[in-house]
PAVODREN-575747 format. One record per residue (C-alpha): x, y, z; residue in one letter. Coordinates in steps of 0.5 Angstrom, whole numbers. Example, Ala and Ser with C-alpha at 12.3 -4.5 7.8 and 13.67 -1.06 7.14 Angstrom:
! residues 2
{{25; -9; 16}; 'A'}
{{27; -2; 14}; 'S'}
! end
This chain:
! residues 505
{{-9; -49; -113}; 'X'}
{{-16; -53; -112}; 'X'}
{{-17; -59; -116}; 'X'}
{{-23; -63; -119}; 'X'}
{{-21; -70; -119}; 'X'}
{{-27; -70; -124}; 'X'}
{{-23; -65; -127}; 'X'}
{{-22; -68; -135}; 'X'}
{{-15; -69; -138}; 'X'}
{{-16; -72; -144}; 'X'}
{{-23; -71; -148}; 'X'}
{{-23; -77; -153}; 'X'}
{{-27; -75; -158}; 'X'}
{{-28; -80; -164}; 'X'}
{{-27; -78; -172}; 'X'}
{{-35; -74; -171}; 'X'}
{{-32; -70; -166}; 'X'}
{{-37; -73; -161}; 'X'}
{{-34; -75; -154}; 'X'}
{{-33; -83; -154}; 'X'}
{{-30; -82; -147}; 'X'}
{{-27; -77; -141}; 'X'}
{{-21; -78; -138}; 'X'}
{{-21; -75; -131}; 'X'}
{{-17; -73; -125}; 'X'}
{{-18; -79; -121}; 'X'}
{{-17; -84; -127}; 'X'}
{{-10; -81; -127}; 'X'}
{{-8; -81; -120}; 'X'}
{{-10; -90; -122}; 'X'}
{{-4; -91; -125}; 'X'}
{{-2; -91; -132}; 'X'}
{{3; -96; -136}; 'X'}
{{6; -95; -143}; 'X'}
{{8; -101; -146}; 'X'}
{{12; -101; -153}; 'X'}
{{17; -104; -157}; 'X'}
{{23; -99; -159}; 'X'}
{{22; -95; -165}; 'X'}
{{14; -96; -163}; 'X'}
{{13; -89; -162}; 'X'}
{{10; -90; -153}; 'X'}
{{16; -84; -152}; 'X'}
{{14; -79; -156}; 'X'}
{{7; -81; -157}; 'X'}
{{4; -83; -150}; 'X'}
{{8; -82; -146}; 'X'}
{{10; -75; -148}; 'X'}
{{2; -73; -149}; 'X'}
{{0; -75; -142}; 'X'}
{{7; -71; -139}; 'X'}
{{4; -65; -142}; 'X'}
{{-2; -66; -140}; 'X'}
{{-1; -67; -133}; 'X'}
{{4; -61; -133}; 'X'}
{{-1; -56; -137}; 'X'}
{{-5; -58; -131}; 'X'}
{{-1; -57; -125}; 'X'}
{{1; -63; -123}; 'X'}
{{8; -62; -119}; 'X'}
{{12; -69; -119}; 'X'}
{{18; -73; -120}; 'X'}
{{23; -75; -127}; 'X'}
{{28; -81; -126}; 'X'}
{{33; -81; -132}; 'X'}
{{36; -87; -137}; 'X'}
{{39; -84; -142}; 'X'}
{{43; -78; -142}; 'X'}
{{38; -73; -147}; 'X'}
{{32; -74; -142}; 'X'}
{{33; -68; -138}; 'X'}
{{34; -64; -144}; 'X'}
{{27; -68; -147}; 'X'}
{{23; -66; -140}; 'X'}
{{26; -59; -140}; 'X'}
{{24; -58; -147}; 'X'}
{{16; -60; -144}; 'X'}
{{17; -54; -139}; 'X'}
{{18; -50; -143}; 'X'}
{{11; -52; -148}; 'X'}
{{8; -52; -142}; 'X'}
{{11; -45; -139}; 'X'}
{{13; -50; -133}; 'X'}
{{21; -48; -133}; 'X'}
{{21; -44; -126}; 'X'}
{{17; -50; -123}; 'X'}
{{23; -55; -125}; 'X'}
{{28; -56; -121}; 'X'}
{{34; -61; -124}; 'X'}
{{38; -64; -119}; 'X'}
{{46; -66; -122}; 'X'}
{{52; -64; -125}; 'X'}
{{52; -57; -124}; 'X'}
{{46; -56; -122}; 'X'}
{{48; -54; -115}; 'X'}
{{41; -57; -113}; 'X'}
{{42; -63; -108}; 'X'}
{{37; -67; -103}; 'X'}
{{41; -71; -97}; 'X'}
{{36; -76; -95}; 'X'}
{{39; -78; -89}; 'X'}
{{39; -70; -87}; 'X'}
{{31; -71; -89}; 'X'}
{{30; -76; -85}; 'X'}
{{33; -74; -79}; 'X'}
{{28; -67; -79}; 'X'}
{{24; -70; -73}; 'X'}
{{28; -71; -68}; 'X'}
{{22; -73; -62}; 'X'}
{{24; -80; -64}; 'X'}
{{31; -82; -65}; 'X'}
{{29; -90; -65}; 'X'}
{{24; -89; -70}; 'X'}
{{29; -85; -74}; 'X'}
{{34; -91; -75}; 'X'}
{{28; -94; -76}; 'X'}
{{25; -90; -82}; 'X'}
{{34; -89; -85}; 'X'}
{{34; -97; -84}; 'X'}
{{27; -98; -88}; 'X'}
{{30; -94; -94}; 'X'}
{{36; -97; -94}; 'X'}
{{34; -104; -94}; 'X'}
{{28; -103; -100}; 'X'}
{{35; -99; -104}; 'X'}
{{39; -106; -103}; 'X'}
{{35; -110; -105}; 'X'}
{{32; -107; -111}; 'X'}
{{40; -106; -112}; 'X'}
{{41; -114; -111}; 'X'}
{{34; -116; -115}; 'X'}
{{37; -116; -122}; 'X'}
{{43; -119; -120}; 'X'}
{{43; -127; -122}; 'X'}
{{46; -129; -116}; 'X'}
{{40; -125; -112}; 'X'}
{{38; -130; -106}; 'X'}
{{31; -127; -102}; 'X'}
{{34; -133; -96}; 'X'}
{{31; -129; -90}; 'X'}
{{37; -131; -87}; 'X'}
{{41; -126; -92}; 'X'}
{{36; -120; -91}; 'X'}
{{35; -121; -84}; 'X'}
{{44; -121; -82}; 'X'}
{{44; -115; -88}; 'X'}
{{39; -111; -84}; 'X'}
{{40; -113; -77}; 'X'}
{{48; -110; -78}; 'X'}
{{45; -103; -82}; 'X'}
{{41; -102; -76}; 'X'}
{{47; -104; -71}; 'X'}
{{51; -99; -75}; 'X'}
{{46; -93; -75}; 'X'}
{{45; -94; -68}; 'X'}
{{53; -94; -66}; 'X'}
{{53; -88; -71}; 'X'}
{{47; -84; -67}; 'X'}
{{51; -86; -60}; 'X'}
{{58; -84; -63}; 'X'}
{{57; -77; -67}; 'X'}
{{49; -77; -66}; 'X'}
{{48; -76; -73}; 'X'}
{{49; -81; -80}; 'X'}
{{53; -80; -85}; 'X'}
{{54; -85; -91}; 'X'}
{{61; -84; -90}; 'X'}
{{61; -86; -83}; 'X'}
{{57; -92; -84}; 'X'}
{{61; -94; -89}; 'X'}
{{68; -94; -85}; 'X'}
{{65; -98; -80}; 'X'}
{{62; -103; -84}; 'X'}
{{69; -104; -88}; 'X'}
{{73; -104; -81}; 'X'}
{{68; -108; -76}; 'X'}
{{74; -114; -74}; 'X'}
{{72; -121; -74}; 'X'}
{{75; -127; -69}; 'X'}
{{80; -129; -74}; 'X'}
{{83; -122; -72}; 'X'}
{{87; -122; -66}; 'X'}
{{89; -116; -63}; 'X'}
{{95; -117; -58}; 'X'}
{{94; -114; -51}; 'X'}
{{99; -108; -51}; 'X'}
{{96; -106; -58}; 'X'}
{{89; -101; -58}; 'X'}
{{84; -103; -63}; 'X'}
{{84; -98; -68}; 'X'}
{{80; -96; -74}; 'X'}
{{73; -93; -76}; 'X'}
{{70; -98; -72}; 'X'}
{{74; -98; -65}; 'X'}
{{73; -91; -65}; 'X'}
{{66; -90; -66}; 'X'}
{{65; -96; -60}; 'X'}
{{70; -92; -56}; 'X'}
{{66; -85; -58}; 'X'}
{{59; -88; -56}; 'X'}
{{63; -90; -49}; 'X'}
{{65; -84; -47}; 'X'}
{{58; -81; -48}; 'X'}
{{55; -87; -45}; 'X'}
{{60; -87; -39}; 'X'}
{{59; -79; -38}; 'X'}
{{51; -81; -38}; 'X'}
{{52; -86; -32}; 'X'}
{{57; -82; -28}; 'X'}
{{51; -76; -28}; 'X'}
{{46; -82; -26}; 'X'}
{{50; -85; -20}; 'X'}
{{52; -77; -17}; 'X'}
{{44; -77; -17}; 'X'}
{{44; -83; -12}; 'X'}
{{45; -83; -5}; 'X'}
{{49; -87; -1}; 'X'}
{{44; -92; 2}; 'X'}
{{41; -92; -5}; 'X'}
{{48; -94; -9}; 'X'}
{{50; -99; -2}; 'X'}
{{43; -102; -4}; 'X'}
{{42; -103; -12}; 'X'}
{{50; -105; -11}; 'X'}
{{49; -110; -6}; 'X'}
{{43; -113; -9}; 'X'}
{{47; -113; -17}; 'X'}
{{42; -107; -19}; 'X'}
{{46; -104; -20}; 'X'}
{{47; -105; -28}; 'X'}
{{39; -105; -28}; 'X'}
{{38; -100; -25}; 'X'}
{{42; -96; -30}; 'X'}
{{40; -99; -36}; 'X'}
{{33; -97; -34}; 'X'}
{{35; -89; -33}; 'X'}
{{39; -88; -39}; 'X'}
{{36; -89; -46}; 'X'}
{{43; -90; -49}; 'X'}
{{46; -95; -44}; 'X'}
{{41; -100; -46}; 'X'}
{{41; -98; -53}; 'X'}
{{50; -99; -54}; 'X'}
{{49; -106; -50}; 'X'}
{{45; -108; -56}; 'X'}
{{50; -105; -60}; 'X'}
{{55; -109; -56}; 'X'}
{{52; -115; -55}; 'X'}
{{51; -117; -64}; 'X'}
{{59; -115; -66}; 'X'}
{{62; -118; -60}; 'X'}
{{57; -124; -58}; 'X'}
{{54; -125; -66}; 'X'}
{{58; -122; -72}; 'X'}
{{65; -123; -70}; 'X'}
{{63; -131; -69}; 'X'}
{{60; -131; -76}; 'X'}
{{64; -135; -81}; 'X'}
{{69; -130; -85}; 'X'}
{{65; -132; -91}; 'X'}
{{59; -131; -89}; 'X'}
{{62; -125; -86}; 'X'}
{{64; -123; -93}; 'X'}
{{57; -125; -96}; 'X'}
{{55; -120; -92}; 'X'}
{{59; -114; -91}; 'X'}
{{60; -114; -99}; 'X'}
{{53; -114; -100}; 'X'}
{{53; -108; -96}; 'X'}
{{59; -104; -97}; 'X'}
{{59; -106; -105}; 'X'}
{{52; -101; -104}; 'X'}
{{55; -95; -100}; 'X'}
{{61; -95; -105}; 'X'}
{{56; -93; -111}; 'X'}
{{54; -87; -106}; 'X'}
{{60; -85; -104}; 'X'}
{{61; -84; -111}; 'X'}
{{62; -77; -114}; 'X'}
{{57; -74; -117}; 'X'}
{{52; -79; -113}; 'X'}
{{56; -77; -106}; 'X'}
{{55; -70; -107}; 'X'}
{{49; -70; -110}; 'X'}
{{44; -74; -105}; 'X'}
{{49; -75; -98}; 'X'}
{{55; -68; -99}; 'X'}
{{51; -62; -98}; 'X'}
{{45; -60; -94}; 'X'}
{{39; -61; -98}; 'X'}
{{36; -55; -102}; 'X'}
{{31; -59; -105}; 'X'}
{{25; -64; -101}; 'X'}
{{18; -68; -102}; 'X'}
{{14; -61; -100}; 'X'}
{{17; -57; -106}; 'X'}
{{13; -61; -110}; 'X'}
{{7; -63; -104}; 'X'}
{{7; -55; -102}; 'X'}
{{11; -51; -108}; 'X'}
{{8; -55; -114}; 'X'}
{{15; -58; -117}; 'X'}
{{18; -62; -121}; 'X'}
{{24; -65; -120}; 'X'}
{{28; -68; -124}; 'X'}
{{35; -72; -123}; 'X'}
{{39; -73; -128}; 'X'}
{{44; -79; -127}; 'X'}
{{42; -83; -133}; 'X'}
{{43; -90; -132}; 'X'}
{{47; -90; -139}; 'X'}
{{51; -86; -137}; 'X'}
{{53; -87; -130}; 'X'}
{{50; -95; -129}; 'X'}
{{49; -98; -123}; 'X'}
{{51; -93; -118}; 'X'}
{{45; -88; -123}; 'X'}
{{40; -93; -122}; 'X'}
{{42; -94; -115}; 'X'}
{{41; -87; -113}; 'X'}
{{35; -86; -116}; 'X'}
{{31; -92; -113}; 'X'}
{{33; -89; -107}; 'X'}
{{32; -82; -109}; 'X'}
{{24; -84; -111}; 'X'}
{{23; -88; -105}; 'X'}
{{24; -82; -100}; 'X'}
{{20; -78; -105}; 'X'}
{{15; -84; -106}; 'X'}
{{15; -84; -98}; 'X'}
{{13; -77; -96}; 'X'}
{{8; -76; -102}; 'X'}
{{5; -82; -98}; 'X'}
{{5; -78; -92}; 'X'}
{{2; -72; -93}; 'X'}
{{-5; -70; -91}; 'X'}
{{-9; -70; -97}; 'X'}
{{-15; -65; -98}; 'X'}
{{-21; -67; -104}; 'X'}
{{-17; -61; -107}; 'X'}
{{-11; -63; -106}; 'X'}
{{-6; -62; -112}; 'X'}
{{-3; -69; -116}; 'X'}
{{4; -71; -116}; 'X'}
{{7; -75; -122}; 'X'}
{{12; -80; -122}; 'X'}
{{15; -81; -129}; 'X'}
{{20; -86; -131}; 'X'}
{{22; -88; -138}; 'X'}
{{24; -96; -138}; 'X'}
{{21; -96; -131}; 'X'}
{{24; -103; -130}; 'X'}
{{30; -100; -128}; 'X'}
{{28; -97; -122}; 'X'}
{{23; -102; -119}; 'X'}
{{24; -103; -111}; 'X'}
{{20; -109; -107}; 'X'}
{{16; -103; -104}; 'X'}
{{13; -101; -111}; 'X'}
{{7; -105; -111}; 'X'}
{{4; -103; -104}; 'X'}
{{6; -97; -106}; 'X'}
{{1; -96; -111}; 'X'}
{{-5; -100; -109}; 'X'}
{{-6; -94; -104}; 'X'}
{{-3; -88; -107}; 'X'}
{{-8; -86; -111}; 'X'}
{{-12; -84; -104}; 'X'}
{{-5; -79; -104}; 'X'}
{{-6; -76; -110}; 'X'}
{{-1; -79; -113}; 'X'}
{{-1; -81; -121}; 'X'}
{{5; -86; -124}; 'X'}
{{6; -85; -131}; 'X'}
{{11; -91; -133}; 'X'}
{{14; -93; -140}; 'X'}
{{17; -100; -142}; 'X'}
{{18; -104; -147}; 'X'}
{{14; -110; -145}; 'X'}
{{13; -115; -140}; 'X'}
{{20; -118; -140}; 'X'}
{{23; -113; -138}; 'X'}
{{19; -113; -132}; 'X'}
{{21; -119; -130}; 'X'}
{{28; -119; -131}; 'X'}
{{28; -113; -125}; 'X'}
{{25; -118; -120}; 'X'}
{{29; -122; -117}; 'X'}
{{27; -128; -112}; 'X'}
{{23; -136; -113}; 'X'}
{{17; -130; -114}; 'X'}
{{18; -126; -119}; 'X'}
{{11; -128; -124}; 'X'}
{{8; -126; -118}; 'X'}
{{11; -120; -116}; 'X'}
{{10; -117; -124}; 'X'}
{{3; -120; -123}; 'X'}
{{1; -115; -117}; 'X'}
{{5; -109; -120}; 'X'}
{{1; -110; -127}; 'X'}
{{-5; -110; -122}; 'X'}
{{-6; -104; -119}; 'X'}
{{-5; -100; -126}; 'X'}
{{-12; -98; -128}; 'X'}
{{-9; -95; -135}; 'X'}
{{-5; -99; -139}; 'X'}
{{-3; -98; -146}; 'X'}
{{-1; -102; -151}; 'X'}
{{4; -100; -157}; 'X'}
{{7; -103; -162}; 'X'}
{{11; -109; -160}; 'X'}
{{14; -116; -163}; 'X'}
{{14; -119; -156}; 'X'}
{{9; -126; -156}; 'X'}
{{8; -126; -149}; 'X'}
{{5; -118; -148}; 'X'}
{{2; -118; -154}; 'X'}
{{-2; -125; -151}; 'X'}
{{-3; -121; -145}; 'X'}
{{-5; -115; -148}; 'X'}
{{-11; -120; -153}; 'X'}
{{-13; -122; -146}; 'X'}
{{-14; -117; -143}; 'X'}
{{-18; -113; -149}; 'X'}
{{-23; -119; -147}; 'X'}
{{-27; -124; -152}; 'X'}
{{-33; -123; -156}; 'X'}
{{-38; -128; -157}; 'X'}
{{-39; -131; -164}; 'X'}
{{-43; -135; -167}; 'X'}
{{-41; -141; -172}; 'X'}
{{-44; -146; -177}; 'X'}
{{-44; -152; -178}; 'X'}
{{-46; -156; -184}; 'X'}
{{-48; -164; -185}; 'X'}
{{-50; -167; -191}; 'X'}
{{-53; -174; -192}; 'X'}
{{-53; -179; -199}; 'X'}
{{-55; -186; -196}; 'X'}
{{-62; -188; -198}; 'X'}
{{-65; -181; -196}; 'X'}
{{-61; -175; -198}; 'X'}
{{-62; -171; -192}; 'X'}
{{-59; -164; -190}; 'X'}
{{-57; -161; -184}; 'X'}
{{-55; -155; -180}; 'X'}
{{-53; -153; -173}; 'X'}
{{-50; -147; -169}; 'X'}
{{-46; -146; -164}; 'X'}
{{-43; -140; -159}; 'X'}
{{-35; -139; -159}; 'X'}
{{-30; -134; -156}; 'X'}
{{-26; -130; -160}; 'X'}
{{-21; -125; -158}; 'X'}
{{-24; -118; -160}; 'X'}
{{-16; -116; -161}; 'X'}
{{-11; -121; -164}; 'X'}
{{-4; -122; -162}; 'X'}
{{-1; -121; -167}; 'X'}
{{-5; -114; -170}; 'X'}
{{-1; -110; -165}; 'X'}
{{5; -111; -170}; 'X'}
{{1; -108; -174}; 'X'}
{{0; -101; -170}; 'X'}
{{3; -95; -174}; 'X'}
{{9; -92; -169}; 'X'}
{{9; -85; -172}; 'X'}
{{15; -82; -177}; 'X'}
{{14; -78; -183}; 'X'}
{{13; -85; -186}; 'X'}
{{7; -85; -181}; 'X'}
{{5; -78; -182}; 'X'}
{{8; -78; -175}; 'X'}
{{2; -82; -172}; 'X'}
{{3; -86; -168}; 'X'}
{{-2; -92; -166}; 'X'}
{{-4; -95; -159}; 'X'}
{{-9; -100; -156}; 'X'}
{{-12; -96; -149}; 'X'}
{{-15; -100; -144}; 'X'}
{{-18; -96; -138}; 'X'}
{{-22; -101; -132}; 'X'}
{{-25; -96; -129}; 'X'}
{{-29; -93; -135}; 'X'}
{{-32; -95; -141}; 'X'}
{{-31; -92; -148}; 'X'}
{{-38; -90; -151}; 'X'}
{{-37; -96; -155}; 'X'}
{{-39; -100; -148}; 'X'}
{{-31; -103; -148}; 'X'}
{{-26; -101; -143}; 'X'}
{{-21; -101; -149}; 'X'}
{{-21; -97; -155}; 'X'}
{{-15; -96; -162}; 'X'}
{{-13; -89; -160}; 'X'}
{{-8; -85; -164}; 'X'}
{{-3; -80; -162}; 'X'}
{{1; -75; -166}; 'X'}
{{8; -74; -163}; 'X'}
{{8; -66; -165}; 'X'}
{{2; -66; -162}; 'X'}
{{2; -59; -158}; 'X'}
{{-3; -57; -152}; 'X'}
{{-8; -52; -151}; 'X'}
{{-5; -47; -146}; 'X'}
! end
């Protein structure tokens, strides 16, 4: 299927039937944010009027989940739509899966750059992992030991059984040994580690053996004579190179750490793999060979929805579907785009939840991949209680940055609606003032001047109405889209939303 990103989604039309504004394509693909308090009416308002649109249109994308009825709420949505053979929902009895170690390992002609790519999502995962966390510290000293031993880890786990699993990874972390360690000589280092560095040998040693039957004798005599030898091996054999630096940071690096650093580290790690390794996460993204992937939406027009409600399974739901976005967000990014080229979503409902560092880079270029973000949340607060570190105000000002369309429901929260004030802009309003005079002469004066005034004031966003039966199931809203005016010359308009409202189809 072609599309037109000048295609319109939404017609606002005033109460005279006249267009005020087109809501295009391309205005989609720009990013949207639902702002709202609870019972303000954002989720079964705006957020449900832009999902509808965007699947009667075709649009294929993702679904995160918070509370346990999201599923069924979003099946209920394919169903209006006729999209139902389009979904695909990957959970408890669902027998969908997506193995993201699997999907990354698909292209082989690299294998530096696939325990680079594996390292990159499981870093962004961690630390998306560790930023609502009061104790998070983004110390680059933590960040960088964290990431130099999940990459040592990968690159041992390629070595040993050329593959990665989290379990394997798992086991190695939890089982590296440390200086206070001491292992008597007659004794054999056992464990998962101690294996793998064994198994990793072998296949090294059987590489070197091949290499050395290759030389003649004057060749050996020379490199031996001239200590070339170790050179000369570590120049040939990929591997040997690649386990001597793997040797070189567990023995000479991270078994000398302090055991208190050591156990910083290894429970920052470990405490995230064990929600991985959790069931009906493990079976789900890291059990089974995958039967779902990016191209069914890129190529296929799907619609995947995971459905691990943080409600229900907490931090390791959470964990699982950053993770699970992030690979989604990855290959969306990738993909060769065509003008035509079909839009993917991504719909999250309390969107804080399932923010990650790379977010905001992310969204300033993914429009040019066609790709619209739909996110709900109650206000600014909650945005800035999920970014952690000396910076989060910045952090939540670059990703409030590269939303071109936000909207504003109810809400009682003094700083969103400040935020939202302002950025409704101000109009110029002339104001007078009198004078009057009675000492010897009575005289009378006037004189004007300009001021500002906020074209919305804070406090009319607690007025707004939030749908029910009480409200005739309307449900009120402050629109703000940068890219285009409304008929009126503003960027912003005072929208209504019915929430039984039903497409066109």
């Amino acid at each position: 299927m072609e599309y037109n990103l000048d295609s319109t989604v939404v017609d606002f039309t005033g109460s005279n039937g006249v267009s005020q504004m087109k809501y295009s394509v391309r205005d989609s693909i720009a990013h949207t944010l639902i702002l709202g308090q609870t019972g303000s009416g954002k989720t079964s308002g705006s957020a449900r009027f832009f999902s509808l649109k965007y699947l009667s249109m075709g649009y294929a994308g993702i679904v995160l989940t918070t509370k346990p009825d999201d599923k069924k709420q979003f099946i209920e949505y394919c169903k209006i739509v006729n999209r139902l053979d389009d979904l695909i929902v990957i959970g408890v009895g669902e027998k969908n899966y997506f193995n993201f170690l699997e999907y990354e390992s698909t292209d082989k002609t690299n294998v530096k750059s696939y325990t680079s790519n594996v390292l990159e999502i499981l870093k962004t995962a961690f630390q998306a992992s560790e930023e609502q966390n009061e104790s998070y510290s983004d110390d680059p000293f933590w960040v960088s030991s964290r990431n130099m031993l999940v990459y040592n880890v990968l690159e041992l786990c390629l070595l040993a059984y050329e593959k990665v699993s989290i379990k394997n990874i798992y086991d190695i972390v939890t089982s590296i040994p440390s200086s206070e360690n001491t292992t008597p000589p007659d004794k054999k280092i056992t464990g998962s580690f101690a294996h793998a560095v064994e198994t990793a040998r072998v296949k090294v040693n059987s590489q070197v053996e091949t290499f050395l039957k290759q030389l003649d004798t004057d060749q050996r005599k020379a490199l031996n004579e001239e200590h070339l030898m170790e050179a000369a091996i570590l120049e040939a054999i990929q591997d040997a190179k690649r386990l001597k630096a793997v040797d070189r940071f567990f023995i000479q690096q991270y078994r000398d750490l302090s055991s208190k650093t050591r156990s910083i580290i290894d429970l920052s790690v470990s405490g995230f793999l064990f929600n991985l390794m959790q069931e009906p996460i493990y079976s789900l993204l890291c059990g089974h060979s995958s039967t779902v992937t990016p191209e069914d939406c890129l190529n296929n027009g799907k619609i995947v929805l995971i459905d691990l409600p943080v409600k229900l399974y907490d931090k390791a739901g959470r964990d699982a579907q950053i993770l699970f976005k992030y690979c989604f967000q990855r290959a969306f990014e990738k993909r060769d785009v065509q003008q035509k080229s079909r839009p993917v979503f991504i719909i999250a409902d309390e969107a804080q939840l399932f923010l990650h560092p790379k977010d905001a880079d992310f969204q300033s270029t993914a429009r040019s991949s066609h790709v619209a973000i739909l996110y709900i949340t109650q206000n600014l607060a909650s945005f800035y209680s999920s970014m952690g570190g000396a910076k989060y105000k910045e952090k939540v000002d670059y990703l409030l940055g590269n939303f071109n369309t936000i909207i504003f429901h109810a809400n009682t929260h003094q700083e969103t609606n400040k935020y939202a004030s302002e950025l409704l802009g101000y109009e110029e309003m002339v104001e007078e003032s009198h004078s009057e005079n009675y000492s010897n002469n009575f005289s009378f004066g006037k004189s004007e001047s300009k001021k500002l005034k906020p074209r919305v004031r804070p406090e009319e966003f607690v007025k707004l109405k939030s749908g029910t039966f009480e409200n005739n199931y309307l449900v009120e809203a402050y629109m703000h889209i940068q890219s285009k005016p409304f008929s009126n010359g503003l960027h912003f308009k005072k929208v209504t939303f019915h929430q039984n409202w039903m497409p066109n189809i």
